[in-house]
Every structure is written in structure tokens, then in C-alpha cells.
Jmol script that loads the backbone (N, CA, C; Angstrom):
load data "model"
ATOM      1  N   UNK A   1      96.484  -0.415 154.857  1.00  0.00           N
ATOM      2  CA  UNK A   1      95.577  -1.511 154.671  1.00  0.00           C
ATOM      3  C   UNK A   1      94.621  -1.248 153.502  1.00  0.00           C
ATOM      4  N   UNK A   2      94.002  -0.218 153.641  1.00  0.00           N
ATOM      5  CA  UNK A   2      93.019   0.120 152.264  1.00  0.00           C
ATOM      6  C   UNK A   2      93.877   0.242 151.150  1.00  0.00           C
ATOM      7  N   UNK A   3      94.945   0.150 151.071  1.00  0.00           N
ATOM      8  CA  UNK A   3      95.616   0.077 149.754  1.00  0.00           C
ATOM      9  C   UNK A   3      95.585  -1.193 149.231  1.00  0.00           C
ATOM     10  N   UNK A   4      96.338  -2.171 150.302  1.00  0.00           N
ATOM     11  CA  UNK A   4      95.918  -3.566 149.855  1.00  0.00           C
ATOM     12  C   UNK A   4      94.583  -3.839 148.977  1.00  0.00           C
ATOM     13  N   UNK A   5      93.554  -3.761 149.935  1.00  0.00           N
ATOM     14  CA  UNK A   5      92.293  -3.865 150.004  1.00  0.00           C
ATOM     15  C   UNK A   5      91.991  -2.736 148.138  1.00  0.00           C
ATOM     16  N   UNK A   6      92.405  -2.159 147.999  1.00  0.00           N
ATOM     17  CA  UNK A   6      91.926  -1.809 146.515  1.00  0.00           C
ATOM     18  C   UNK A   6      92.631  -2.250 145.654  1.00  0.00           C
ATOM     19  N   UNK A   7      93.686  -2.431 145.732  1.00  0.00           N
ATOM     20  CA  UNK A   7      94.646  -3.138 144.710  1.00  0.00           C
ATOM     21  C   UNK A   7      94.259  -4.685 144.304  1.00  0.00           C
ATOM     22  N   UNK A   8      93.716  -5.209 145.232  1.00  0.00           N
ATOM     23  CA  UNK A   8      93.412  -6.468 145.401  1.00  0.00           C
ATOM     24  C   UNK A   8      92.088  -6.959 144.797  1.00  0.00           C
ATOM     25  N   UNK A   9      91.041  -5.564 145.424  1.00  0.00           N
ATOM     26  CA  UNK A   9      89.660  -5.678 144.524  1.00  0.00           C
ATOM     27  C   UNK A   9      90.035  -5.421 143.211  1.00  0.00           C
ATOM     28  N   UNK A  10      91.199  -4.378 142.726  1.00  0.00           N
ATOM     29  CA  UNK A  10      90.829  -3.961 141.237  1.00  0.00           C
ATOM     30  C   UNK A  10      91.378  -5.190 140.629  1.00  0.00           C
ATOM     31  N   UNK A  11      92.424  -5.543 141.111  1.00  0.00           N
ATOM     32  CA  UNK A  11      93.399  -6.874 140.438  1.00  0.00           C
ATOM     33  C   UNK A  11      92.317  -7.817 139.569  1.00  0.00           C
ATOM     34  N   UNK A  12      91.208  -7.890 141.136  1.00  0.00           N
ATOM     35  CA  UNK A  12      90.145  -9.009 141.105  1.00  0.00           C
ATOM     36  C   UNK A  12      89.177  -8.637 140.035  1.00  0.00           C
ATOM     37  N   UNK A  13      88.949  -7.487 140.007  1.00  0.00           N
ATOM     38  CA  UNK A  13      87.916  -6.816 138.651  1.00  0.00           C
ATOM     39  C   UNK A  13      88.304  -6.765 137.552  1.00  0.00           C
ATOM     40  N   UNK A  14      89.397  -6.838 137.678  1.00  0.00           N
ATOM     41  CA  UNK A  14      90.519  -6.220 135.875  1.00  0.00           C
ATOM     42  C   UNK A  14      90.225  -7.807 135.381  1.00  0.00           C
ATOM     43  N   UNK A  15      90.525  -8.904 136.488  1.00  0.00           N
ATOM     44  CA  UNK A  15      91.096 -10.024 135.831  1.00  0.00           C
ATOM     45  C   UNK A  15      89.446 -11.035 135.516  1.00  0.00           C
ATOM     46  N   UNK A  16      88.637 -10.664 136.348  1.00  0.00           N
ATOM     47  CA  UNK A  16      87.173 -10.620 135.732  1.00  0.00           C
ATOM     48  C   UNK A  16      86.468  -9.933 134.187  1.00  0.00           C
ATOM     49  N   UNK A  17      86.735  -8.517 134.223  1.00  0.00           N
ATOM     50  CA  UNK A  17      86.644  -8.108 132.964  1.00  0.00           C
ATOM     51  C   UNK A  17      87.635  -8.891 132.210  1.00  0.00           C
ATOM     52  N   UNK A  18      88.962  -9.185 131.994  1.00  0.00           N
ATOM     53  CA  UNK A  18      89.474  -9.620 131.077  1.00  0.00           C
ATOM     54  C   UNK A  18      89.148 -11.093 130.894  1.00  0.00           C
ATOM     55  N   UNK A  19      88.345 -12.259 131.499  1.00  0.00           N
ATOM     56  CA  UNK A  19      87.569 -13.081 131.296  1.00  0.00           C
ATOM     57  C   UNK A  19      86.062 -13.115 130.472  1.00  0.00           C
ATOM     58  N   UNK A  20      86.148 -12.022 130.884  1.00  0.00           N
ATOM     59  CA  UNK A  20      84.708 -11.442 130.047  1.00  0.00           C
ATOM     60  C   UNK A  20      85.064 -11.058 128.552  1.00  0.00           C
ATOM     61  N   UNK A  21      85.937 -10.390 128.137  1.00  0.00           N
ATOM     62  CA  UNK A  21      86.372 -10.238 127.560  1.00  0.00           C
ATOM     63  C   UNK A  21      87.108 -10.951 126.152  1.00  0.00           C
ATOM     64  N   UNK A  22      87.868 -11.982 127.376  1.00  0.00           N
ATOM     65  CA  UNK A  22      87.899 -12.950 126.145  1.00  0.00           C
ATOM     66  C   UNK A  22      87.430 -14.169 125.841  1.00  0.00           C
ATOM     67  N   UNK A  23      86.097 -14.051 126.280  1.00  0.00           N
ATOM     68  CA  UNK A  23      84.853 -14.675 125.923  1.00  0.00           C
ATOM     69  C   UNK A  23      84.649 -14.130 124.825  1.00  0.00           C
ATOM     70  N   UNK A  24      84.152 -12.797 124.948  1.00  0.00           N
ATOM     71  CA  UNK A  24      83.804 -12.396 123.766  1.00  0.00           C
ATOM     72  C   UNK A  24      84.547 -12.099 122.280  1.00  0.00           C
ATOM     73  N   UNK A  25      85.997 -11.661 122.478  1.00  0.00           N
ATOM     74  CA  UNK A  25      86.918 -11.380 121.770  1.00  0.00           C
ATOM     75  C   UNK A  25      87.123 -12.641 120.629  1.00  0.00           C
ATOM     76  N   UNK A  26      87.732 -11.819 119.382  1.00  0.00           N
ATOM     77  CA  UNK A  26      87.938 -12.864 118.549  1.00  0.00           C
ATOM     78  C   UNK A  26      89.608 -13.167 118.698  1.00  0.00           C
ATOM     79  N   UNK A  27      89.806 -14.384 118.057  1.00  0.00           N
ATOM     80  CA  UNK A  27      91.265 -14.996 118.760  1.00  0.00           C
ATOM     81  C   UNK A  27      92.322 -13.881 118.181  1.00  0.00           C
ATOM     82  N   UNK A  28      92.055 -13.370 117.470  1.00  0.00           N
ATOM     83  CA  UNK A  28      93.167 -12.360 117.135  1.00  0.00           C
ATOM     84  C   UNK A  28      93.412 -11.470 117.871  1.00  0.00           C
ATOM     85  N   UNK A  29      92.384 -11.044 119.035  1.00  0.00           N
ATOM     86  CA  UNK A  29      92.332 -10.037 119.472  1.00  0.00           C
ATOM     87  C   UNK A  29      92.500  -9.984 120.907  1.00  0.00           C
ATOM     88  N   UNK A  30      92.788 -11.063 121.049  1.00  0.00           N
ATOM     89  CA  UNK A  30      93.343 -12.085 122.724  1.00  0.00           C
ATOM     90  C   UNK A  30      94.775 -11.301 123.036  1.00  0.00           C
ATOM     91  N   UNK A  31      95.627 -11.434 122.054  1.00  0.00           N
ATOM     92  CA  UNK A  31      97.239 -11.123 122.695  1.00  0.00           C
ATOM     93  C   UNK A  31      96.869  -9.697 122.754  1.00  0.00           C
ATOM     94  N   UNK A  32      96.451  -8.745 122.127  1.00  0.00           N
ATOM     95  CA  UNK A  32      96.386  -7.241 122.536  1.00  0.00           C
ATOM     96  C   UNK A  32      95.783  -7.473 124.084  1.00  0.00           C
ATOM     97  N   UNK A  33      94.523  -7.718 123.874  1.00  0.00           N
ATOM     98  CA  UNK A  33      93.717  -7.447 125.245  1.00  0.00           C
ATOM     99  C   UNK A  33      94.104  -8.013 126.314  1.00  0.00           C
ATOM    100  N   UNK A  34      95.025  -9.180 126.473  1.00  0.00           N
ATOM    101  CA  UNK A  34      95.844  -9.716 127.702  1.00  0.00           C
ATOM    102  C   UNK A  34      96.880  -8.988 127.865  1.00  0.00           C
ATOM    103  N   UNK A  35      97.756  -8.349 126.460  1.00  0.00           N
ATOM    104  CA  UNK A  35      98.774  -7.520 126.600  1.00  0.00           C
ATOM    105  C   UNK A  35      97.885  -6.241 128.188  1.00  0.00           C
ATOM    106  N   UNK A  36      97.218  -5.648 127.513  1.00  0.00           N
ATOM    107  CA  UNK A  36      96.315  -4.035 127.828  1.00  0.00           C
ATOM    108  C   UNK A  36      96.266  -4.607 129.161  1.00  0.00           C
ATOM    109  N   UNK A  37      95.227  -5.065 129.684  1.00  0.00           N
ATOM    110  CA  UNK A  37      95.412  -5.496 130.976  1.00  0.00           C
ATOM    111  C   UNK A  37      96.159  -5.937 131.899  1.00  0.00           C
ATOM    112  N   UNK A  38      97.162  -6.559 131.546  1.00  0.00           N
ATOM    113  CA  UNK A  38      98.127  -7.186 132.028  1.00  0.00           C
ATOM    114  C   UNK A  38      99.062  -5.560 132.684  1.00  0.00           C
ATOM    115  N   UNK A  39      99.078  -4.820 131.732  1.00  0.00           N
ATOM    116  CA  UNK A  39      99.869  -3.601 131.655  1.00  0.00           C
ATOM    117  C   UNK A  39      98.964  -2.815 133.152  1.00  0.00           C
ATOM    118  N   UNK A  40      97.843  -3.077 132.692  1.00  0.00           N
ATOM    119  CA  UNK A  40      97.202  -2.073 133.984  1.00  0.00           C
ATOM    120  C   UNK A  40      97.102  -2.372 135.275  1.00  0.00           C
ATOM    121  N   UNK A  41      97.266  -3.980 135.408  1.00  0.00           N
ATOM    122  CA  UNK A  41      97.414  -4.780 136.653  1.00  0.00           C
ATOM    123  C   UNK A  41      99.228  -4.722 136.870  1.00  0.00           C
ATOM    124  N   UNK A  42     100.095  -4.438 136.136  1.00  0.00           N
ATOM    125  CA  UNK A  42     101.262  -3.948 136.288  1.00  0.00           C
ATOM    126  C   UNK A  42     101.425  -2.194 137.554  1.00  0.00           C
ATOM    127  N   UNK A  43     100.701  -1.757 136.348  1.00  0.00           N
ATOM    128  CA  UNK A  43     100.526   0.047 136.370  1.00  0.00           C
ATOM    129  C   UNK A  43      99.438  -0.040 137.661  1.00  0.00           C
ATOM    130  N   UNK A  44      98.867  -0.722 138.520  1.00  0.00           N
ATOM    131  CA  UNK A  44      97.977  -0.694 139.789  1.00  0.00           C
ATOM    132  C   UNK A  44      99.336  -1.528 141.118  1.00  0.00           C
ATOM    133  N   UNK A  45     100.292  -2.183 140.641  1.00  0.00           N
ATOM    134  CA  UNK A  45     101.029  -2.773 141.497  1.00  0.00           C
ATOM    135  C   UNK A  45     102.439  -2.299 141.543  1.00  0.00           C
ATOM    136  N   UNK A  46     102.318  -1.401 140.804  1.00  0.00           N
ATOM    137  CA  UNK A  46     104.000  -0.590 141.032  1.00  0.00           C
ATOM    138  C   UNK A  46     102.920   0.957 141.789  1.00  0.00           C
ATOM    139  N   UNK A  47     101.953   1.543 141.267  1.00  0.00           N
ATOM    140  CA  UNK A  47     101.468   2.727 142.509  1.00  0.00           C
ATOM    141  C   UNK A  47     101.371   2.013 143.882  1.00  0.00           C
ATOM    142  N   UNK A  48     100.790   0.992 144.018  1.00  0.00           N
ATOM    143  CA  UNK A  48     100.485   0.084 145.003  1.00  0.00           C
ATOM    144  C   UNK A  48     102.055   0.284 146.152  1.00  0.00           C
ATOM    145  N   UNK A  49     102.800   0.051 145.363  1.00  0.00           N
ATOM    146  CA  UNK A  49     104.320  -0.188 145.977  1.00  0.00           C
ATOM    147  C   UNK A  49     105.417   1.158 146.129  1.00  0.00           C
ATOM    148  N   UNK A  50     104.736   2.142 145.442  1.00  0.00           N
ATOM    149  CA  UNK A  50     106.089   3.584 145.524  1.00  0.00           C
ATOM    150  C   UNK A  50     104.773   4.418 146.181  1.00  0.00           C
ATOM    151  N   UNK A  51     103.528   4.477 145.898  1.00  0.00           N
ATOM    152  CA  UNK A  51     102.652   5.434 145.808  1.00  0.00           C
ATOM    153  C   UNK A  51     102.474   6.005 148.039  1.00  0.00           C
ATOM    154  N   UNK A  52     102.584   7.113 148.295  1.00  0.00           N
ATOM    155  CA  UNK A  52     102.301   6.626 149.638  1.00  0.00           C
ATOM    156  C   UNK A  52     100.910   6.552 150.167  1.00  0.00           C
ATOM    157  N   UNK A  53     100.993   6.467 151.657  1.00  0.00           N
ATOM    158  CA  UNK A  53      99.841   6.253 152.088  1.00  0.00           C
ATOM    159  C   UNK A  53      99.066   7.391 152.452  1.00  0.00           C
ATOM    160  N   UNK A  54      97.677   6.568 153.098  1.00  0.00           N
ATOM    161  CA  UNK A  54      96.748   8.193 152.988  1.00  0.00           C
ATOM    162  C   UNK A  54      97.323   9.040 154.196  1.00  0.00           C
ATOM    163  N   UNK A  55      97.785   8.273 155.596  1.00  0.00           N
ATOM    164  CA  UNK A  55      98.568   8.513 156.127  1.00  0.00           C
ATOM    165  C   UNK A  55      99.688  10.046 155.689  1.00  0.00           C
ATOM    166  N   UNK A  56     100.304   9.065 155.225  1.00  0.00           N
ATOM    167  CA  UNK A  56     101.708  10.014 154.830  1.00  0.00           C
ATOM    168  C   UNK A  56     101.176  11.753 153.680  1.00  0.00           C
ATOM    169  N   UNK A  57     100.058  11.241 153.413  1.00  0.00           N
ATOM    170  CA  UNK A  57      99.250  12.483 152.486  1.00  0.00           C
ATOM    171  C   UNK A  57      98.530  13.681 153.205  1.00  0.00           C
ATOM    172  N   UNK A  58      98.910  12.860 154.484  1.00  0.00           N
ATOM    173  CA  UNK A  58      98.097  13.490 155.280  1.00  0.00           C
ATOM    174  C   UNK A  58      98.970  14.452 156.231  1.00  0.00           C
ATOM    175  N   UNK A  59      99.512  13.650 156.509  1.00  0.00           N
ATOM    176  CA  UNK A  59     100.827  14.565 156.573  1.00  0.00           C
ATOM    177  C   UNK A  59     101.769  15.608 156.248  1.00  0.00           C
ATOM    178  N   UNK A  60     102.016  15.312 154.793  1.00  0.00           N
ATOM    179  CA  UNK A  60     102.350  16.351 153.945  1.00  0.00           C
ATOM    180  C   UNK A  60     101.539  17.393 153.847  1.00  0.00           C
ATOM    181  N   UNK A  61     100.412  17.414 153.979  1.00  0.00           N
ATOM    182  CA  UNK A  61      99.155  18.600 153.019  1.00  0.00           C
ATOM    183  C   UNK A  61      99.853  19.707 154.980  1.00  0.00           C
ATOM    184  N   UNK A  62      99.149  18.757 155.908  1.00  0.00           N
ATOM    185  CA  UNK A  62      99.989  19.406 157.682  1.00  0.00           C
ATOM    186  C   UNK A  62     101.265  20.444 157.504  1.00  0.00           C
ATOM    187  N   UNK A  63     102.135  19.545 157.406  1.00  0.00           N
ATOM    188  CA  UNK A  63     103.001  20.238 157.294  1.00  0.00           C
ATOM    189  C   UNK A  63     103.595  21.374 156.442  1.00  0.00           C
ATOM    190  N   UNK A  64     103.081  20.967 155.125  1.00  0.00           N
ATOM    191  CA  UNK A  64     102.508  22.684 154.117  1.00  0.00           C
ATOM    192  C   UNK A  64     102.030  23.413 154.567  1.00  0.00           C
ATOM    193  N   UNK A  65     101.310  22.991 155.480  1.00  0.00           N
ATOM    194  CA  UNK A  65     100.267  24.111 156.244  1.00  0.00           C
ATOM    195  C   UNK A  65     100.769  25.017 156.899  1.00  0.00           C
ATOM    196  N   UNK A  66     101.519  24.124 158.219  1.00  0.00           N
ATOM    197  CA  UNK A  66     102.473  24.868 159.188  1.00  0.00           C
ATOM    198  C   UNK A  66     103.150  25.625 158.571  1.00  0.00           C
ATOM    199  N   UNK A  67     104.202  24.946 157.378  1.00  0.00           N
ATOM    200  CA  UNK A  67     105.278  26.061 156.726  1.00  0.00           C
ATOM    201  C   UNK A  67     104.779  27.328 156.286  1.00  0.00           C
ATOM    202  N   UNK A  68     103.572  27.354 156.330  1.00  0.00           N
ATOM    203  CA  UNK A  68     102.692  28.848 155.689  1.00  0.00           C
ATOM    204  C   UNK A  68     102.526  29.229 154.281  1.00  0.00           C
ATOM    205  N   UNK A  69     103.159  27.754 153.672  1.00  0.00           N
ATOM    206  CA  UNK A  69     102.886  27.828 152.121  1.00  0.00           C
ATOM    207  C   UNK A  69     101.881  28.495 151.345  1.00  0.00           C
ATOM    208  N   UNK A  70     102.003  29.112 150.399  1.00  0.00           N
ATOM    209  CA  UNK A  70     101.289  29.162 149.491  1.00  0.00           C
ATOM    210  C   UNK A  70      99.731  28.337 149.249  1.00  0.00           C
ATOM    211  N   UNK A  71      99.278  28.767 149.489  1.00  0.00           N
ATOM    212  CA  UNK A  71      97.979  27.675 149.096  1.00  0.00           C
ATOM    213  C   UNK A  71      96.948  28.640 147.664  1.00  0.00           C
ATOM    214  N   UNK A  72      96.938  27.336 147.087  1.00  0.00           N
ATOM    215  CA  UNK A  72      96.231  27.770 145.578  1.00  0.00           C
ATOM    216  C   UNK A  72      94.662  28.449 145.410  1.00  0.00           C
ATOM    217  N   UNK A  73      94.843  29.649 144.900  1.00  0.00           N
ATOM    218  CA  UNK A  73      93.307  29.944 144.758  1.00  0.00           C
ATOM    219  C   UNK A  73      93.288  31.251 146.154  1.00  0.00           C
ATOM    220  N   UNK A  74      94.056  30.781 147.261  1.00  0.00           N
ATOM    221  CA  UNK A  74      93.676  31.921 148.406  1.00  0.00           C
ATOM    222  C   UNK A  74      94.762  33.121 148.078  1.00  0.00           C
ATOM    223  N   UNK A  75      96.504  32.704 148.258  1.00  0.00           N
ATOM    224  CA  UNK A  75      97.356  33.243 148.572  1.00  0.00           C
ATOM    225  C   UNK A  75      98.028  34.130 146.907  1.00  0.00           C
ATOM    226  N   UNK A  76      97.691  33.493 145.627  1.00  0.00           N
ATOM    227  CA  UNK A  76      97.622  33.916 144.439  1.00  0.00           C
ATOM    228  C   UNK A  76      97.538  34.981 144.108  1.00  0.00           C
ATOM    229  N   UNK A  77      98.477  35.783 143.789  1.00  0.00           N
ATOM    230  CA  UNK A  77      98.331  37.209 143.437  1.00  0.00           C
ATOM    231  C   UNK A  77      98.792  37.317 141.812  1.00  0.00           C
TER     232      UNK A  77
END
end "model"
wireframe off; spacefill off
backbone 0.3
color backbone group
């Protein structure tokens, strides 16, 4: 759920700044800056979709644990 929930606020912020933006922008400088953003509201909805959850992160770090892995900084020789 909090993934939604940030993807959704940033979507909502990106696409605010880029209103702001091209307010201010001169017309030449419109297709870059819709390009740029467009790219980052891309690059927030493909992590959104492969990236996992805090869940599943949470999990993993567990189960490293159990396996008796290596952990950085302690086990380092």
C-alpha cells in the first residue's frame, strides 16, 4: 500500500513541478523538460512495478540472517 501511496504522491509532485515549470520555461525549452519528467514519472512506475515490497525486504535481510551470512563491517576480515 505505501508504495502506491508514494508513487502516486510523487507522480502528483513531478506533474506539479512540471506545471511550474512550464510556466516559467521558454517555448524552446518545453519538449526537453516534458521529455525529463516524463522519463522520471516512467523511471518511478516501472520501480513501482518490479521493485519489491517493504515486506519482502524484510524478509530477505531475516533470512540472511538465519543463513549466518556474512554481515558487512562485523564478519570482515
Amino acid at each position: 500500500m505505501w508504495r502506491r501511496a508514494y508513487v502516486y504522491a510523487a507522480s502528483l509532485g513531478l506533474g506539479l513541478i512540471l506545471m511550474r515549470l512550464a510556466e516559467r520555461a521558454d517555448l524552446a525549452d518545453l519538449p526537453m523538460l516534458a521529455r525529463a519528467i516524463t522519463g522520471l514519472m516512467a523511471l518511478m512506475a516501472v520501480l513501482y512495478l518490479v521493485g519489491p515490497t517493504a515486506q519482502q525486504l524484510i524478509a530477505f535481510v531475516a533470512e540472511l540472517r538465519a543463513r549466518g551470512g556474512p554481515r558487512p563491517g562485523i564478519d570482515s576480515t
